[in-house]
N, C-alpha and C positions, 0 to 999 in steps of 0.2 A: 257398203259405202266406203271409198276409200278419201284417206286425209289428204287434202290438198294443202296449197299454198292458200287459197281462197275461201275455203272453209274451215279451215282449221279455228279461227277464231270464234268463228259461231257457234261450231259444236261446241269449243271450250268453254264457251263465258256458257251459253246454255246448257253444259252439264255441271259446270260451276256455282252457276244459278239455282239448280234443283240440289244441289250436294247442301248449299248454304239453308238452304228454306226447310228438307228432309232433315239435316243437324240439328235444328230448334226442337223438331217435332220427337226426336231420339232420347231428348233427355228425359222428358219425362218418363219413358218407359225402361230409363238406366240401362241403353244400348249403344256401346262405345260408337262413335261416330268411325273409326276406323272400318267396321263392318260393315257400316251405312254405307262410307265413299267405295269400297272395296265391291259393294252388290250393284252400285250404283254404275258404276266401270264395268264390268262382267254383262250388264243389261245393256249397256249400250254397244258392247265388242260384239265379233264377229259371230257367238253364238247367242248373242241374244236378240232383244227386239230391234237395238240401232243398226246392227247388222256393219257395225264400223270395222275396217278390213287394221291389225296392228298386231303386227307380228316382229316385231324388231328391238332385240333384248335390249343393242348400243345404245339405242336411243331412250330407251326404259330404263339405263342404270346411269346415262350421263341424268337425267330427270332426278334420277333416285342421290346420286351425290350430292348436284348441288341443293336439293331439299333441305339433306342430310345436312347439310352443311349451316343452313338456318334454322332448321329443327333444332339442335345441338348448342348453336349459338345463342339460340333463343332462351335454350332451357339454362343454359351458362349464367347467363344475366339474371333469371329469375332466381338462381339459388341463393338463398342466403347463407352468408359464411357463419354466422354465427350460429345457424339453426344443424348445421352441416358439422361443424367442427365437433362437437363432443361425440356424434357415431363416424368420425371418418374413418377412424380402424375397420370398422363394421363394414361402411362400406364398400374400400378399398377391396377390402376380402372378397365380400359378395362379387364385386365386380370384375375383378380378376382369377383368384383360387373356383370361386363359385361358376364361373361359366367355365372354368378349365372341364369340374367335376361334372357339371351338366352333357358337355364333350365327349366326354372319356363317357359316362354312360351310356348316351343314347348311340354314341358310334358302336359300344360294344355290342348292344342288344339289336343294330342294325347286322352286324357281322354275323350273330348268331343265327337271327332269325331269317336272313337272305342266303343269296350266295355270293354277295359283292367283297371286293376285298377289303385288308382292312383299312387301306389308305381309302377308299371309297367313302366308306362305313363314317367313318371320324370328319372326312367332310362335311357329311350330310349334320351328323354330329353337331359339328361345328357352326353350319350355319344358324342350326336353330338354339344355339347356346345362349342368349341374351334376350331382353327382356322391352316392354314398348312402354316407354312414360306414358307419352299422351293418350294412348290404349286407357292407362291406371286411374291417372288425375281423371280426365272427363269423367269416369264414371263416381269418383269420389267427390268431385265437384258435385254433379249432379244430383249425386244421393245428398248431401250438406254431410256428409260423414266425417265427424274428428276423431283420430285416431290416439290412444293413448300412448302416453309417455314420449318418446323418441322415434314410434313405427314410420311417422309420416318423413323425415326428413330421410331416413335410412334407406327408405323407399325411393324415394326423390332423387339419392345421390347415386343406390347402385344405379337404377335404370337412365340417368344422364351419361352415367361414365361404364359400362359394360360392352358397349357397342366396339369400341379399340381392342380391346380382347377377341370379341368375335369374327372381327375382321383381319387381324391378326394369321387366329388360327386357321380360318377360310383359306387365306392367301396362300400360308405357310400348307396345310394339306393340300391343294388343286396343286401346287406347283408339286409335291409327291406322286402325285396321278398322275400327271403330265411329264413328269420327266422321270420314271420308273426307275432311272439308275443313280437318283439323289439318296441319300440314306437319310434319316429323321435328326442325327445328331447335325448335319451339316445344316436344319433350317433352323435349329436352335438361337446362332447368332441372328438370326433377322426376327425372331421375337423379343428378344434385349435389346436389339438398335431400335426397332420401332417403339418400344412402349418408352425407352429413356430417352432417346431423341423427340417424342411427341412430347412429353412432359417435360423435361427439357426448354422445348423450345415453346411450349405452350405459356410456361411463365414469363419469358423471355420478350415474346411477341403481346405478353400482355401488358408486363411495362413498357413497351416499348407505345404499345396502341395508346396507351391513356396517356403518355405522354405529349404522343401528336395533338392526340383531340383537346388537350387541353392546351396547348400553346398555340396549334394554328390555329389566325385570324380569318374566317367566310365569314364573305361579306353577307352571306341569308344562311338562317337556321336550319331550312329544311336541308342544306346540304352538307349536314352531319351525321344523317343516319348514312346516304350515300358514301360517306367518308369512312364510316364504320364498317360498312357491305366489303370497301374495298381489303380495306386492313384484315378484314376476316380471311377473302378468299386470297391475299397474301400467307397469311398464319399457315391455311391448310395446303397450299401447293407450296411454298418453300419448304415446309417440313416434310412433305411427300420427297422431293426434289431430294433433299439429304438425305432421305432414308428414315427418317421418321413418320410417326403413326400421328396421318394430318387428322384426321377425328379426333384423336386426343388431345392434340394442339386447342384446336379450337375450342374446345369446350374449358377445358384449362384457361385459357386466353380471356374467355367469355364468364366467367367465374371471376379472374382478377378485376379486371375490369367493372363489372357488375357491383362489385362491393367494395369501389372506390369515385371517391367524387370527379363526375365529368360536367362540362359543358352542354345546356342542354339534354340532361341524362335524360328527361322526361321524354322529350319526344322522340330519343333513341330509341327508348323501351317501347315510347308504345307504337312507333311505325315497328319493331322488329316483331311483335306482338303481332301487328295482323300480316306480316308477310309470312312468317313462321303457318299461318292458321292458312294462308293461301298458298305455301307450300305443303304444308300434309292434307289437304284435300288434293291438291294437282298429284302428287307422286302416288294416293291411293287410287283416283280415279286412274292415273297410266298404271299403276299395277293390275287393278280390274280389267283395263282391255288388253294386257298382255294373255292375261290366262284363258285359256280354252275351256272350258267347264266339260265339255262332253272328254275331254282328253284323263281329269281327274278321275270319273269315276271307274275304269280299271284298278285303281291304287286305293281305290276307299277302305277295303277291309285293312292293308298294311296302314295305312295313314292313319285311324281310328285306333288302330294297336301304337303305332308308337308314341300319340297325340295322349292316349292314357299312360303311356309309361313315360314319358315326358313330364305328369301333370303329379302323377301320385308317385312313380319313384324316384326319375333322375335329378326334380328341382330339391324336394325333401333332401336329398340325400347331400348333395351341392351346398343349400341352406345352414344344414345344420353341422356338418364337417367343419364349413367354414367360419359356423360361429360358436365354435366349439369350445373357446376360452376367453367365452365371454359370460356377463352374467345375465341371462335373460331370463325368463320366464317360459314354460312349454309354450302354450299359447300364442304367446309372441311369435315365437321361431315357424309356427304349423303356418300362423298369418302369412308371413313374409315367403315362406313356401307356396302359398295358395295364391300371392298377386308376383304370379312369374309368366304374365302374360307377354305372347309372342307376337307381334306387328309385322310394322311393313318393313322397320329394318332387315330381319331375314329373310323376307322376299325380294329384296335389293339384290342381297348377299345370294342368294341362289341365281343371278345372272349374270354371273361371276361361271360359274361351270356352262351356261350354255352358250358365251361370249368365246371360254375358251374350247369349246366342240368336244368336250369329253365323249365318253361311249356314253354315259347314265344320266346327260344333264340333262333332259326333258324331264325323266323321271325325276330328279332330285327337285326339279323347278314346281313339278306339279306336288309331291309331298309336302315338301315345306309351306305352298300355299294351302294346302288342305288342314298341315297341322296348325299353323297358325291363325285360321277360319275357327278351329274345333277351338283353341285353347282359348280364343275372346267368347265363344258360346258359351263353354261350360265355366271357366273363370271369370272375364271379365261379366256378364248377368249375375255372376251372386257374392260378388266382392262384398256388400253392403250388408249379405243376409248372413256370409261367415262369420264378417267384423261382431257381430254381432252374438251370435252363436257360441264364438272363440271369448265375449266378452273384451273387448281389443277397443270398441265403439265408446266413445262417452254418449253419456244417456243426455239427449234434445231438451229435453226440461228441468234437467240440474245443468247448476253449476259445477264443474268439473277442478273441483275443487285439487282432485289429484293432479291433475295438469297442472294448475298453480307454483302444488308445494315442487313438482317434476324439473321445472321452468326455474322457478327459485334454484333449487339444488345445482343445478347444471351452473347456473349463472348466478352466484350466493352475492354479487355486487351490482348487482340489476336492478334497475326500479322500475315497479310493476304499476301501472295503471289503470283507470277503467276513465274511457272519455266517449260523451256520449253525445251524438252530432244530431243538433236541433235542422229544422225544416226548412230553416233558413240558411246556411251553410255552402257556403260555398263548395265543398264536397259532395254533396247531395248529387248522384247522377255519374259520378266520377270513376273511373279507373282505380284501385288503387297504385297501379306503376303511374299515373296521370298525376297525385295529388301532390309528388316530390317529398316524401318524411325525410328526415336525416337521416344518416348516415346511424350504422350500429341501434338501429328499429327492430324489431320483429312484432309483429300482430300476431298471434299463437291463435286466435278466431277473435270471433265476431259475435254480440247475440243478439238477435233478431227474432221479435215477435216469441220469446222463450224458447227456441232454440238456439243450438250454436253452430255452428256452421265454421270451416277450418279455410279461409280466404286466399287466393291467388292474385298474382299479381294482374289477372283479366278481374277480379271482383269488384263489381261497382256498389258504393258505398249508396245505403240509403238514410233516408230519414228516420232519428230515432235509433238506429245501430249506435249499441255498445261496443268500440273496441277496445278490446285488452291489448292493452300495450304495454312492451318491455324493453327497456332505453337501458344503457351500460354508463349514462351519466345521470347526474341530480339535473340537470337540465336539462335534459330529456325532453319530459312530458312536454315544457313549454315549447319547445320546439316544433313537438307535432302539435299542440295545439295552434300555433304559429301554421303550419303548413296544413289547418284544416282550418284558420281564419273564425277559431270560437273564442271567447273568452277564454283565460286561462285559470283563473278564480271559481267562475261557476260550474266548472265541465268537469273536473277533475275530482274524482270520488279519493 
């Protein structure tokens, strides 16, 4: 079947529709929805049952940017600064030093074990260097998994901000392959101008946004998340334009912004909330009918060897280099090793080599889909059973009491709370990005029916949930009791 002007819409919302309805039924059985949209795409391409004819990389990676582009933004906004700030060393490392090392390994051991050269090798390398949030979270949402001490936001941060590194080194290797008489030191400068020019202008374009949005007068509310859409893909193409790393921009951008007071913040967050969730199912579903399945299996036994030395040496190694002076715990560091799940960003990043017609890009297109298929199997299914294993997991029927004193320590000026929302509440049913807390918040979980559960900015608040909450003022707590509409006398333990 090929895509028309006239069907296109129908196939979409209809495999939109079953990605949505297959995604509910995935959680229970702690199976990243990434895999889900990803089989689900494959089954309707040309080798599967849809038999839909799509073979067109340009139009799979202009799909894959602007996702990228809301995925990224998306996750900007949800970060909290204050949960972020005590491991940003950490994750700065991770995200940059740590995907170099990821690089530099897997290209080696591609050079060794092929005959490809080694700009090739480092490519391939390269693409698969970084890591899939929404791969990690879904599956830690879904398990209610709280992570001890500082693992979750460190998590959170590399895999938000890793992606400009890997794109980076993509860019800077393909153009090595492609123009055989550049030398390596001469693409040096265009990894400094992109990462300082993104960041850079990423802060830049971030006061700048929150400035608009809060001073321009629309005349209707809804036409502020559109206002934000625009100032985004502003941020990422003028920082492209100069020479800057636009990935970096925006998430930078989307981060300042996030954790400063807007106009309407509520229903910024939460329309970017479901466009975000309606962009990584569109960009997995066109990455599934890109790939040919019958074309993979030639490359299964190389794909299955580097997808295991990807998983047990090159992240470990990356990991722990990079957090090498720091004070962590063993355990810790094997954790944050073991959740270096690969997504659809490097399968973006690999149409990148068959856009620009190298000799090896089919190959490298179809590797990186196979390793990144392998490392949600065998990682993203037992994130919950290592957490645990590793001891990393707080236990569902204590109180996590270490978290607590954890929380305290980091933020010795915080006042900690427990507010607990009766059945009456106007919360009850809510979003938490829906309910508006102030400003300098963090909920650390939730306890629900004696477990605890670690909340996102998609968790809906029920009846009877205990939040723990931690405010950086004495007026705090009323605040959010204010923005959950409880008494502020009786709720407050």
């Amino acid at each position: 079947m090929l895509l028309t002007i006239d069907n296109i819409l129908l196939i979409g919302s209809i495999l939109l529709l079953i990605s949505i309805i297959a995604g509910k039924t995935s959680y229970r059985f702690g199976v990243p929805t990434l895999l889900l949209f990803l089989t689900i795409g494959m089954l309707a391409g040309s080798d599967g049952l849809g038999k839909i004819q799509f073979n067109d990389p340009q139009i799979a990676q202009f799909i894959g940017i602007i996702s990228l582009n809301f995925i990224l933004f998306s996750g900007g906004l949800d970060t909290n600064w204050d949960s972020v700030k005590p491991v940003l060393k950490q994750g700065i490392l991770l995200s940059t030093l740590g995907v170099l090392l990821t690089a530099l390994t897997i290209g080696v051991c591609v050079w060794y074990l092929t005959d490809w050269t080694f700009y090739e090798s480092m490519l391939l390398g390269s693409i698969v260097s970084s890591t899939d949030a929404a791969a990690v979270f879904s599956i830690l949402r879904s398990k209610s998994l709280a992570l001890k001490s500082n693992l979750r936001p460190t998590l959170e941060l590399e895999s938000g901000s890793n992606d400009p590194m890997a794109y980076v080194l993509t860019i800077a290797f393909l153009s090595l392959v492609v123009n055989q008489d550049l030398m390596l030191v001469e693409i040096l400068p265009l990894f400094f101008t992109q990462m300082l020019f993104g960041a850079l202008l990423g802060f830049a374009f971030g006061f700048l946004s929150k400035w608009v949005i809060n001073k321009i007068k629309l005349d209707f509310e809804g036409l502020y998340p559109v206002l934000v859409i625009a100032l985004m893909f502003i941020t990422f193409s003028a920082t492209n334009f100069i020479g800057g790393n636009g990935f970096l921009a925006i998430y930078i951008c989307a981060v300042y912004i996030g954790n400063h007071e807007l106009i309407h913040k509520r229903t910024i967050f939460k329309v970017y909330d479901g466009i975000a969730w309606l962009m990584q199912i569109g960009l997995f579903l066109t990455l599934g009918l890109l790939v040919f399945p019958s074309s993979i299996l030639p490359y299964i036994g190389l794909g299955l060897l580097l997808s295991i030395l990807l998983i047990f040496v090159a992240r470990p190694i990356a990991v722990f280099l990079s957090l090498a002076f720091f004070k962590m715990k063993l355990r810790r560091r094997f954790y944050i090793s073991w959740v270096g799940l690969r997504g659809a960003v490097p399968i973006v990043f690999a149409t990148y080599p068959l856009i620009a017609g190298i000799e090896k890009a089919e190959i490298i297109f179809n590797l990186v889909f196979f390793i990144s298929v392998t490392s949600v199997l065998i990682q993203g299914t037992t994130l919950g059973i290592v957490a645990k294993w590793l001891h990393v997991a707080l236990p569902e029927k204590v109180k996590p009491k270490a978290l607590i004193d954890a929380l305290l320590e980091e933020r010795p000026k915080a006042v900690l709370r427990e507010l607990t929302v009766p059945s009456d509440s106007y919360a009850v049913g809510k979003k938490i990005v829906q309910i508006g807390f102030p400003a300098n918040t963090t909920i650390p979980y939730i306890k629900r029916n004696s477990a605890y559960l670690v909340p996102g900015g998609s968790t809906r608040i029920e009846a009877g949930d205990t939040l723990v909450v931690l405010c950086d003022t004495e007026d705090g707590p009323t605040k959010v009791c204010n923005a959950l509409r409880i008494p502020v006398t009786e709720h407050i333990d």
